[in-house]
BADREN-957355 format. One record per residue (C-alpha): residue number from 0; residue in three letters; chain; x, y, z. Coordinates in Angstrom, 2 decimals, m for minus. Example, Ala and Ser with C-alpha at 12.3 -4.5 7.8 and 13.67 -1.06 7.14 Angstrom:
BEGIN
<loti seq="0" type="Ala" mol="A" u="12.30" v="m4.50" w="7.80"/>
<loti seq="1" type="Ser" mol="A" u="13.67" v="m1.06" w="7.14"/>
This chain:
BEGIN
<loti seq="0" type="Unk" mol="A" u="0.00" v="0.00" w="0.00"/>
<loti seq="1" type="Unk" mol="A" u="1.56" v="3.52" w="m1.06"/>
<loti seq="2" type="Unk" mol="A" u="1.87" v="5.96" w="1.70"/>
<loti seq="3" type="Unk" mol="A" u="m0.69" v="8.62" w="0.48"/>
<loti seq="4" type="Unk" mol="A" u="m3.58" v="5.59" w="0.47"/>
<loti seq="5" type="Unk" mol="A" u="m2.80" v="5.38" w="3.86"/>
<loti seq="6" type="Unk" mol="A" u="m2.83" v="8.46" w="5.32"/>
<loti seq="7" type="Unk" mol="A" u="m5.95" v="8.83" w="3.45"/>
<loti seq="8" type="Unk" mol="A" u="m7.09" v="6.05" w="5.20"/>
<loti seq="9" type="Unk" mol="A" u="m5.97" v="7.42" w="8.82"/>
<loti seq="10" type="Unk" mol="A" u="m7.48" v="10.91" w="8.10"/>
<loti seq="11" type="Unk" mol="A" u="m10.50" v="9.37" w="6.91"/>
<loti seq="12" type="Unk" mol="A" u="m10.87" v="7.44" w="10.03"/>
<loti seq="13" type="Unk" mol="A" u="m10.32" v="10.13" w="12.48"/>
<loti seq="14" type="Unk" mol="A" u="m6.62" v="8.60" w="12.99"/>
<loti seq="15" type="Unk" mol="A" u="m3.91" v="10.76" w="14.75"/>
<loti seq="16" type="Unk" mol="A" u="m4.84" v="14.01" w="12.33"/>
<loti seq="17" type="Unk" mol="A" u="m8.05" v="14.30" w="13.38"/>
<loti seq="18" type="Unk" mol="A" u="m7.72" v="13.56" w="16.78"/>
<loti seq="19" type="Unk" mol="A" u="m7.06" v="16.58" w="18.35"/>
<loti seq="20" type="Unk" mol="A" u="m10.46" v="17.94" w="15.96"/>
<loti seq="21" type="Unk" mol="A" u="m12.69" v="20.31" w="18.39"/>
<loti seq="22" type="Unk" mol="A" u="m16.43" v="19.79" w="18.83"/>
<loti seq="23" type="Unk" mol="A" u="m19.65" v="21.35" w="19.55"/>
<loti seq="24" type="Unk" mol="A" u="m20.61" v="18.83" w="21.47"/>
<loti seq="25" type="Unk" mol="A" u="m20.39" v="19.40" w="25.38"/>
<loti seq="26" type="Unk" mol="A" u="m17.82" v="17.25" w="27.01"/>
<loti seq="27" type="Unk" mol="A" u="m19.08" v="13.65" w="28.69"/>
<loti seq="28" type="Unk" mol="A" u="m19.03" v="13.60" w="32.47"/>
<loti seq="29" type="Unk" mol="A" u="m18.38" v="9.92" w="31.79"/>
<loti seq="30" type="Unk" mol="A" u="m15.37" v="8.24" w="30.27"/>
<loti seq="31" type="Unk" mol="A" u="m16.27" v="6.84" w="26.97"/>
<loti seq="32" type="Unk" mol="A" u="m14.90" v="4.20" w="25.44"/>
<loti seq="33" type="Unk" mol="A" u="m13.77" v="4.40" w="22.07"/>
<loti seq="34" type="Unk" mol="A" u="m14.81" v="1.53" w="19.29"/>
<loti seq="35" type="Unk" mol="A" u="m11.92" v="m0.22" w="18.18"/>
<loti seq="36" type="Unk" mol="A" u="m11.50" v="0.65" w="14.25"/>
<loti seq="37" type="Unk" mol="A" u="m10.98" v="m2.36" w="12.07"/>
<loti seq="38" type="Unk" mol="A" u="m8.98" v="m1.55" w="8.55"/>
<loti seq="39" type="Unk" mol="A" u="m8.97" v="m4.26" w="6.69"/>
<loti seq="40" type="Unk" mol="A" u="m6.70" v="m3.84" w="3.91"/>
<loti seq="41" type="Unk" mol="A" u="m5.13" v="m6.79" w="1.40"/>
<loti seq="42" type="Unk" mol="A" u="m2.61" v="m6.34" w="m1.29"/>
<loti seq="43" type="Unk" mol="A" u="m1.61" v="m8.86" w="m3.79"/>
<loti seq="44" type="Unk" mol="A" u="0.84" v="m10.96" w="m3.24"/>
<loti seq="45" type="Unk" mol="A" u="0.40" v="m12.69" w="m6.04"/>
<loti seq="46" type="Unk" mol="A" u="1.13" v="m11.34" w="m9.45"/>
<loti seq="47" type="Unk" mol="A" u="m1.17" v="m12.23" w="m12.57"/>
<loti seq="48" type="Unk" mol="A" u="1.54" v="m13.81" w="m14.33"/>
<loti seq="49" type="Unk" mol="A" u="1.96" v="m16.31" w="m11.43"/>
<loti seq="50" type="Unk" mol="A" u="m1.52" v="m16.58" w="m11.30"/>
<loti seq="51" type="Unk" mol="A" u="m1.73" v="m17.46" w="m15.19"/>
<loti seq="52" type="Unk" mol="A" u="1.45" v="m19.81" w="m14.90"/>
<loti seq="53" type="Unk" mol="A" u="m0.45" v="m21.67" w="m11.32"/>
<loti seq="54" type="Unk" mol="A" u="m3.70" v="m22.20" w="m13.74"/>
<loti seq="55" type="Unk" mol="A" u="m2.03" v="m23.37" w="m16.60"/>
<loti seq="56" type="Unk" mol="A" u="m0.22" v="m26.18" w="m14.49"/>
<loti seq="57" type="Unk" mol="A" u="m2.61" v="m27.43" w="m12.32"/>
<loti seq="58" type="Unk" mol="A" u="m5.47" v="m27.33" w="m15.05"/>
<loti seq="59" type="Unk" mol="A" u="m3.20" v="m28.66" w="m17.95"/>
<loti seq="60" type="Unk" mol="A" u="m4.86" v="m25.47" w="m20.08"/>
<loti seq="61" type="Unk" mol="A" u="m3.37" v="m22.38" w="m21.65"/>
<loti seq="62" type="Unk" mol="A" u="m4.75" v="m19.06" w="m20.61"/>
<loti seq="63" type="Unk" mol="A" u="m6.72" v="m16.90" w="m22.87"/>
<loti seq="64" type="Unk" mol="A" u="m8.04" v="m14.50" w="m21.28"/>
<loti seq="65" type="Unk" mol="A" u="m7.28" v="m12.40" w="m17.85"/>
<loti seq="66" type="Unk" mol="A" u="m8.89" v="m9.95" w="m16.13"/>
<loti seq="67" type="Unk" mol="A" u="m9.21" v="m8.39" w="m12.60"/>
<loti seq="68" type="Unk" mol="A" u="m12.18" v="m7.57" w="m10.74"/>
<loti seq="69" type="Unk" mol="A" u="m12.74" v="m6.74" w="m6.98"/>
<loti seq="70" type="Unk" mol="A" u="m14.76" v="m8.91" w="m4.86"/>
<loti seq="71" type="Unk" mol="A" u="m15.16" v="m7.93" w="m1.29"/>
<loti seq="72" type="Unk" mol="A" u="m12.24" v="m5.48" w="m0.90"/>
<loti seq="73" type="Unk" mol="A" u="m10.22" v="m8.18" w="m2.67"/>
<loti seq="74" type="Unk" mol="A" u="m8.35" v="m8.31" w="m5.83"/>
<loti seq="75" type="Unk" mol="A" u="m9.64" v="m11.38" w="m7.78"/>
<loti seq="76" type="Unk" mol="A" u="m8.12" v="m12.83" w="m11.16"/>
<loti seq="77" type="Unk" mol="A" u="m10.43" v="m14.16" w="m13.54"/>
<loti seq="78" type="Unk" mol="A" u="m8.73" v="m16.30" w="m15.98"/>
<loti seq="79" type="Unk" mol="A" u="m10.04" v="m17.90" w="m19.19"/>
<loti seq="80" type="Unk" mol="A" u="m8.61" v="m21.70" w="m19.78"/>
<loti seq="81" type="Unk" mol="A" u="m8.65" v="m23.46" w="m23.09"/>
<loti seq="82" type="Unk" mol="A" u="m7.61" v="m27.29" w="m23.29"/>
<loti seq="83" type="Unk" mol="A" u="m6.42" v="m29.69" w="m25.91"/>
<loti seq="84" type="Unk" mol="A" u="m9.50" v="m30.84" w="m26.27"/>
<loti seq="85" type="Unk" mol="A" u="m11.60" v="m27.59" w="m26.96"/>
<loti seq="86" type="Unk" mol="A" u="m13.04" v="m26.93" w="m23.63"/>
<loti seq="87" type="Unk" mol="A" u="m13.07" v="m23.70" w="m22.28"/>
<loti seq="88" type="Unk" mol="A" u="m13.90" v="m22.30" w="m18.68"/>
<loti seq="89" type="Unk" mol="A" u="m13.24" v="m19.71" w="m16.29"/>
<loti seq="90" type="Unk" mol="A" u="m11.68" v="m20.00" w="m12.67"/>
<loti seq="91" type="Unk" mol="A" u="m10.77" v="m17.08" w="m10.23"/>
<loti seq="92" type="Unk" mol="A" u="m7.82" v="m16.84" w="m8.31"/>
<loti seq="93" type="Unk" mol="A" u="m7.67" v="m14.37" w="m4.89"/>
<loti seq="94" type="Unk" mol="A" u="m5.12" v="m12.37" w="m5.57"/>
<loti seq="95" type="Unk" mol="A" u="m3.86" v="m12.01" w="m1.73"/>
<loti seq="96" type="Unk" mol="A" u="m3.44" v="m15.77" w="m1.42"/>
<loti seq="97" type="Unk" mol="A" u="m3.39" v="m17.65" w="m4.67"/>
<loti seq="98" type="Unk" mol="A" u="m6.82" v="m19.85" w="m3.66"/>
<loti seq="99" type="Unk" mol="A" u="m8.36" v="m21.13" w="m6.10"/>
<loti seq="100" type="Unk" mol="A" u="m12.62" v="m19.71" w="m5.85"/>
């Protein structure tokens, strides 16, 4: 992840920059306790070529067509396989760990 995502990401969230923010709001005579902010954030590990060269050796199949979509906040590689004998069919590939979907 590049650095300005992130500190887009921070900001966004009320990190550290907007911490210090002032509010209308009168002050709390009791302590609150702040939510715990989940970022959930994946990168690909995985890079289509090795994604192309994992299909084409497991299925036996050269790959035709590739494409990337996001699925969930994931990267996902869909890749178009063409056998020997004709057949042709898709599979998708998470980007972050190489499963098969």
């Amino acid at each position: 992840m590049n650095l300005q995502r992130f500190i887009g990401l921070v900001a966004l969230l009320g990190g550290p920059a907007g911490a210090g923010a002032a509010s209308d709001a009168p002050p709390s005579t009791s302590p609150a306790t702040p939510e715990p902010a989940v970022i959930v954030l994946t990168a690909a590990t995985m890079s289509m070529d090795q994604a192309v060269k994992l299909a084409e050796q497991r299925f036996h199949a050269r790959v035709v067509k590739a494409g990337t979509e996001q699925d969930n906040g994931h990267t996902v590689y869909v890749l178009r396989l063409l056998n020997d004998a004709g057949r042709v069919w898709t599979v998708r590939v998470d980007a972050a760990s190489g499963v098969f979907l």
